[in-house]
Residue, then its C-alpha position, 0 to 999 in steps of 0.5 A: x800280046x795282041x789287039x788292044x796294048x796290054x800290061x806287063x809285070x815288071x818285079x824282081x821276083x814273081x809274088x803272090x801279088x803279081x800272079x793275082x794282078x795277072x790271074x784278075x787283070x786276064x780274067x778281065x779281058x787284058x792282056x797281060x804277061x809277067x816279064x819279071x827283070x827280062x830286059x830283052x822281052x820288054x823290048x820284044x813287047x815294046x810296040x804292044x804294051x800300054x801299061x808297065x806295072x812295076x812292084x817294087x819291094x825294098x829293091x829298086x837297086x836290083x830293078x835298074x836294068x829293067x828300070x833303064x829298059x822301061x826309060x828307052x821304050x816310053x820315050x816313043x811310045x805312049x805307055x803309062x807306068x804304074x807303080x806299086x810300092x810302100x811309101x818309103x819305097x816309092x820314095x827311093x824310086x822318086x829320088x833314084x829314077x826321077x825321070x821315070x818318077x815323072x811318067x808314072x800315072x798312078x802310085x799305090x801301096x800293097x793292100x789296094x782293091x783289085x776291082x778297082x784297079x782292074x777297072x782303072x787299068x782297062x779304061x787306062x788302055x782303053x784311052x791311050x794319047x792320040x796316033x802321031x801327026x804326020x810330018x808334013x801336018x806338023x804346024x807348030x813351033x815348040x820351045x823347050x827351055x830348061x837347064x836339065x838337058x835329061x829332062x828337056x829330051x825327054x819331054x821331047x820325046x813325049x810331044x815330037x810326033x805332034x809338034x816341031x819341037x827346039x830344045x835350049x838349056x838356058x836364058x840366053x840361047x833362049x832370046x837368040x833363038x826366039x828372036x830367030x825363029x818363029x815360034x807358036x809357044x815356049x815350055x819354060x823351066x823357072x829355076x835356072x842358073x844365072x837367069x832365072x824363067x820369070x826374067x827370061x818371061x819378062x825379058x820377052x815382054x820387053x821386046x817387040x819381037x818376043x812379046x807376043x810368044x805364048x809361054x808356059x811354065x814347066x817346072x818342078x816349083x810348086x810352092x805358092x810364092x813362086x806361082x803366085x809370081x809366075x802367075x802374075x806376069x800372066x804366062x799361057x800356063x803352069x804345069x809342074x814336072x810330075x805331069x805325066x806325058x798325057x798331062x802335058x799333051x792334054x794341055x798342048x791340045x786345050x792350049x792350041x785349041 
Protein backbone atom coordinates (compact mmCIF):
# COMPACT_ATOMS: atom_id res chain seq x y z
CA UNK A 1 0.00 0.00 0.00
CA UNK A 2 1.15 3.14 -0.66
CA UNK A 3 0.36 7.15 -0.44
CA UNK A 4 -2.44 7.56 1.89
CA UNK A 5 -2.50 4.71 4.61
CA UNK A 6 -5.13 2.17 3.32
CA UNK A 7 -7.36 -0.51 5.04
CA UNK A 8 -6.80 -4.29 5.82
CA UNK A 9 -9.22 -7.04 6.08
CA UNK A 10 -8.63 -8.92 8.77
CA UNK A 11 -11.11 -12.53 9.28
CA UNK A 12 -10.73 -15.90 9.58
CA UNK A 13 -12.05 -16.82 6.21
CA UNK A 14 -12.30 -14.70 3.04
CA UNK A 15 -16.29 -13.98 2.76
CA UNK A 16 -18.38 -12.61 0.46
CA UNK A 17 -18.45 -9.39 2.59
CA UNK A 18 -14.99 -8.98 2.67
CA UNK A 19 -14.49 -9.39 -1.30
CA UNK A 20 -17.46 -6.60 -1.59
CA UNK A 21 -15.79 -4.41 1.17
CA UNK A 22 -12.66 -4.79 -0.94
CA UNK A 23 -14.02 -4.75 -4.51
CA UNK A 24 -16.20 -1.17 -3.23
CA UNK A 25 -13.44 0.22 -0.82
CA UNK A 26 -10.60 0.16 -4.39
CA UNK A 27 -13.22 1.20 -6.34
CA UNK A 28 -13.38 4.26 -4.12
CA UNK A 29 -9.73 5.24 -4.57
CA UNK A 30 -8.54 3.21 -1.10
CA UNK A 31 -5.98 1.05 -0.87
CA UNK A 32 -6.96 -1.99 0.55
CA UNK A 33 -5.44 -5.60 1.01
CA UNK A 34 -7.14 -8.51 2.65
CA UNK A 35 -4.49 -10.24 5.22
CA UNK A 36 -7.16 -12.83 6.61
CA UNK A 37 -5.17 -14.40 9.81
CA UNK A 38 -1.59 -13.36 8.17
CA UNK A 39 0.23 -12.22 11.13
CA UNK A 40 3.34 -11.66 9.36
CA UNK A 41 2.10 -9.38 6.70
CA UNK A 42 0.19 -7.22 9.45
CA UNK A 43 3.28 -6.61 10.31
CA UNK A 44 4.99 -5.98 7.02
CA UNK A 45 1.95 -3.43 6.26
CA UNK A 46 2.13 -2.00 9.71
CA UNK A 47 3.76 1.53 8.91
CA UNK A 48 1.01 1.93 5.71
CA UNK A 49 -2.23 1.04 7.14
CA UNK A 50 -4.67 3.56 8.60
CA UNK A 51 -7.71 1.06 9.28
CA UNK A 52 -7.91 -2.44 10.60
CA UNK A 53 -11.22 -3.87 9.38
CA UNK A 54 -11.83 -6.82 11.51
CA UNK A 55 -15.25 -9.31 10.55
CA UNK A 56 -15.72 -11.38 13.10
CA UNK A 57 -18.13 -14.63 12.75
CA UNK A 58 -18.59 -16.65 15.79
CA UNK A 59 -14.74 -16.74 15.94
CA UNK A 60 -12.99 -14.66 17.87
CA UNK A 61 -10.90 -17.58 19.56
CA UNK A 62 -9.53 -18.37 16.11
CA UNK A 63 -8.81 -14.72 15.67
CA UNK A 64 -6.30 -14.37 18.86
CA UNK A 65 -3.07 -14.23 17.03
CA UNK A 66 -3.89 -11.74 14.54
CA UNK A 67 -5.95 -9.97 17.22
CA UNK A 68 -2.54 -10.09 19.44
CA UNK A 69 -0.62 -8.75 16.38
CA UNK A 70 -3.02 -5.99 15.58
CA UNK A 71 -2.53 -4.70 19.83
CA UNK A 72 1.59 -4.69 19.21
CA UNK A 73 1.00 -2.19 15.91
CA UNK A 74 -1.63 0.32 17.29
CA UNK A 75 0.63 0.88 20.15
CA UNK A 76 2.75 3.06 17.69
CA UNK A 77 1.16 3.83 15.33
CA UNK A 78 -2.11 5.87 14.82
CA UNK A 79 -4.50 3.24 13.32
CA UNK A 80 -8.17 3.31 13.86
CA UNK A 81 -10.10 -0.30 14.18
CA UNK A 82 -13.32 -1.33 12.74
CA UNK A 83 -15.34 -3.79 13.67
CA UNK A 84 -18.08 -5.76 12.00
CA UNK A 85 -19.89 -8.24 13.77
CA UNK A 86 -23.22 -9.48 15.46
CA UNK A 87 -24.24 -8.04 18.72
CA UNK A 88 -23.24 -11.08 20.65
CA UNK A 89 -20.11 -11.32 18.83
CA UNK A 90 -19.19 -7.93 19.44
CA UNK A 91 -19.72 -8.48 22.91
CA UNK A 92 -17.36 -11.74 23.38
CA UNK A 93 -14.66 -9.43 21.61
CA UNK A 94 -15.40 -6.71 24.27
CA UNK A 95 -14.92 -9.09 27.09
CA UNK A 96 -12.20 -11.29 25.70
CA UNK A 97 -9.93 -8.38 24.31
CA UNK A 98 -11.05 -5.39 26.22
CA UNK A 99 -7.96 -3.31 25.55
CA UNK A 100 -8.32 -3.73 21.86
CA UNK A 101 -12.25 -3.10 22.53
CA UNK A 102 -11.41 0.45 23.73
CA UNK A 103 -9.64 1.49 20.37
CA UNK A 104 -12.15 0.42 18.30
CA UNK A 105 -13.69 3.67 16.43
CA UNK A 106 -16.66 2.27 14.73
CA UNK A 107 -18.92 -1.21 15.65
CA UNK A 108 -21.16 -2.53 12.99
CA UNK A 109 -23.56 -5.53 12.17
CA UNK A 110 -23.75 -7.41 8.98
CA UNK A 111 -26.32 -5.78 6.42
CA UNK A 112 -24.75 -2.03 6.83
CA UNK A 113 -24.57 0.35 3.84
CA UNK A 114 -21.58 0.11 2.10
CA UNK A 115 -21.91 3.57 0.62
CA UNK A 116 -21.57 4.74 3.38
CA UNK A 117 -19.26 2.97 4.89
CA UNK A 118 -16.93 3.62 2.08
CA UNK A 119 -17.59 7.54 2.68
CA UNK A 120 -16.69 7.14 6.72
CA UNK A 121 -13.71 5.10 5.86
CA UNK A 122 -12.27 7.70 3.35
CA UNK A 123 -12.44 10.74 5.55
CA UNK A 124 -11.41 8.29 8.59
CA UNK A 125 -7.93 7.85 6.46
CA UNK A 126 -8.24 11.29 5.17
CA UNK A 127 -8.20 12.66 8.78
CA UNK A 128 -5.66 10.75 10.77
CA UNK A 129 -4.06 12.17 14.65
CA UNK A 130 -1.30 14.77 13.86
CA UNK A 131 2.70 13.62 13.23
CA UNK A 132 4.49 13.00 16.77
CA UNK A 133 6.28 16.09 18.51
CA UNK A 134 9.80 16.18 18.52
CA UNK A 135 11.58 15.29 21.80
CA UNK A 136 12.99 18.31 22.30
CA UNK A 137 9.50 20.28 21.99
CA UNK A 138 7.78 18.00 24.12
CA UNK A 139 6.62 20.76 27.02
CA UNK A 140 4.42 18.68 29.02
CA UNK A 141 4.21 16.70 31.92
CA UNK A 142 1.66 14.00 31.89
CA UNK A 143 0.56 11.63 34.75
CA UNK A 144 -0.95 8.36 34.40
CA UNK A 145 -2.86 7.03 37.42
CA UNK A 146 -4.32 3.88 37.33
CA UNK A 147 -4.27 0.42 38.72
CA UNK A 148 -4.66 -1.49 35.46
CA UNK A 149 -0.76 -1.45 34.46
CA UNK A 150 -2.20 -3.27 30.76
CA UNK A 151 -4.33 -0.23 30.24
CA UNK A 152 -2.24 2.72 31.64
CA UNK A 153 1.04 1.40 29.04
CA UNK A 154 -1.09 1.41 26.69
CA UNK A 155 -2.49 4.81 26.93
CA UNK A 156 0.75 5.75 27.00
CA UNK A 157 1.66 4.43 24.05
CA UNK A 158 -1.05 6.27 22.34
CA UNK A 159 0.05 10.04 23.78
CA UNK A 160 4.19 9.55 24.33
CA UNK A 161 5.01 10.95 21.11
CA UNK A 162 3.35 14.53 21.95
CA UNK A 163 3.97 14.59 25.88
CA UNK A 164 6.37 13.56 28.62
CA UNK A 165 4.18 11.06 30.01
CA UNK A 166 4.84 9.18 33.91
CA UNK A 167 2.76 6.09 34.84
CA UNK A 168 1.66 5.04 38.48
CA UNK A 169 -0.51 2.28 39.59
CA UNK A 170 -2.00 3.63 42.95
CA UNK A 171 -2.87 6.55 45.22
CA UNK A 172 0.21 6.87 47.12
CA UNK A 173 2.90 6.43 44.42
CA UNK A 174 0.56 8.91 43.04
CA UNK A 175 1.02 11.99 45.89
CA UNK A 176 4.93 10.89 46.19
CA UNK A 177 5.33 11.54 42.65
CA UNK A 178 3.32 14.65 42.42
CA UNK A 179 4.88 16.18 45.30
CA UNK A 180 8.17 15.50 43.33
CA UNK A 181 7.93 16.49 40.02
CA UNK A 182 6.47 19.19 38.33
CA UNK A 183 3.36 18.35 36.43
CA UNK A 184 1.03 19.95 33.85
CA UNK A 185 -1.91 17.49 34.26
CA UNK A 186 -2.90 13.96 35.67
CA UNK A 187 -4.97 11.21 33.83
CA UNK A 188 -6.83 9.49 36.71
CA UNK A 189 -8.72 6.15 36.97
CA UNK A 190 -11.32 6.43 39.81
CA UNK A 191 -11.69 2.87 41.10
CA UNK A 192 -8.86 1.96 42.64
CA UNK A 193 -7.97 -0.29 45.68
CA UNK A 194 -7.53 1.15 49.01
CA UNK A 195 -7.82 4.86 47.84
CA UNK A 196 -9.98 5.42 45.43
CA UNK A 197 -9.55 8.53 42.51
CA UNK A 198 -12.05 11.26 43.94
CA UNK A 199 -9.81 10.88 47.41
CA UNK A 200 -6.57 11.11 45.61
CA UNK A 201 -8.39 14.19 43.66
CA UNK A 202 -9.30 15.87 46.99
CA UNK A 203 -6.08 14.69 48.82
CA UNK A 204 -4.63 16.93 46.14
CA UNK A 205 -6.87 19.81 46.94
CA UNK A 206 -5.72 19.72 50.64
CA UNK A 207 -2.24 20.43 49.72
CA UNK A 208 -0.47 23.34 48.80
CA UNK A 209 1.86 21.81 46.47
CA UNK A 210 -0.60 19.60 44.54
CA UNK A 211 -3.74 22.04 44.44
CA UNK A 212 -3.30 23.55 41.40
CA UNK A 213 -2.67 20.26 39.21
CA UNK A 214 -5.11 20.10 36.62
CA UNK A 215 -6.97 16.59 36.80
CA UNK A 216 -8.90 14.61 34.70
CA UNK A 217 -10.71 11.50 35.04
CA UNK A 218 -10.36 8.44 32.90
CA UNK A 219 -11.97 5.72 33.94
CA UNK A 220 -14.58 2.99 32.83
CA UNK A 221 -17.29 4.64 35.74
CA UNK A 222 -19.90 6.18 33.78
CA UNK A 223 -23.00 5.85 35.83
CA UNK A 224 -24.56 9.10 36.93
CA UNK A 225 -23.94 8.76 40.60
CA UNK A 226 -20.33 8.40 40.34
CA UNK A 227 -20.01 11.43 37.75
CA UNK A 228 -22.15 13.50 39.26
CA UNK A 229 -19.50 13.26 42.47
CA UNK A 230 -16.46 13.71 40.23
CA UNK A 231 -17.89 16.49 38.57
CA UNK A 232 -18.61 18.27 41.82
CA UNK A 233 -14.97 18.28 42.99
CA UNK A 234 -14.68 20.29 39.84
CA UNK A 235 -11.64 18.12 38.06
CA UNK A 236 -10.40 19.64 34.12
CA UNK A 237 -12.29 16.70 32.83
CA UNK A 238 -14.16 13.08 32.34
CA UNK A 239 -13.41 10.70 29.79
CA UNK A 240 -14.41 7.02 30.12
CA UNK A 241 -11.96 4.23 28.69
CA UNK A 242 -14.21 3.44 25.53
CA UNK A 243 -12.59 6.69 24.26
CA UNK A 244 -10.63 5.91 21.41
CA UNK A 245 -6.63 7.14 21.09
CA UNK A 246 -8.20 9.95 18.89
CA UNK A 247 -10.69 10.92 21.50
CA UNK A 248 -8.24 11.24 24.10
CA UNK A 249 -5.61 13.18 21.92
CA UNK A 250 -8.38 15.51 20.90
CA UNK A 251 -9.01 16.44 24.37
CA UNK A 252 -5.16 16.81 25.23
CA UNK A 253 -5.45 19.48 22.52
CA UNK A 254 -8.44 21.27 23.49
CA UNK A 255 -7.59 21.01 27.26
CA UNK A 256 -3.68 22.33 26.81
CA UNK A 257 -5.04 25.02 24.45
Amino acid sequence: MSGMRGLVIVGSTDSILARGLKNKLSSSGINVEYVGTDTVRLKEVKESTGIYLIELREDVDDLQYVLGRIRENIMSTPARIIVIAEKDDQTVLKRKHPDLATRVTDWNEHGFDMDEFSKYVRHALENEVMEPVKEEDKVRNILIVDDDPTYAKMVREWIKDFYHVSVVVNAMQAINFMNTHQLDLVLLDYEMPVVSGPQVFEMMKNEPETCNIPVIFLTGVGDPASVSRVIALKPAGYMLKSATREDLLNKLIDFFK
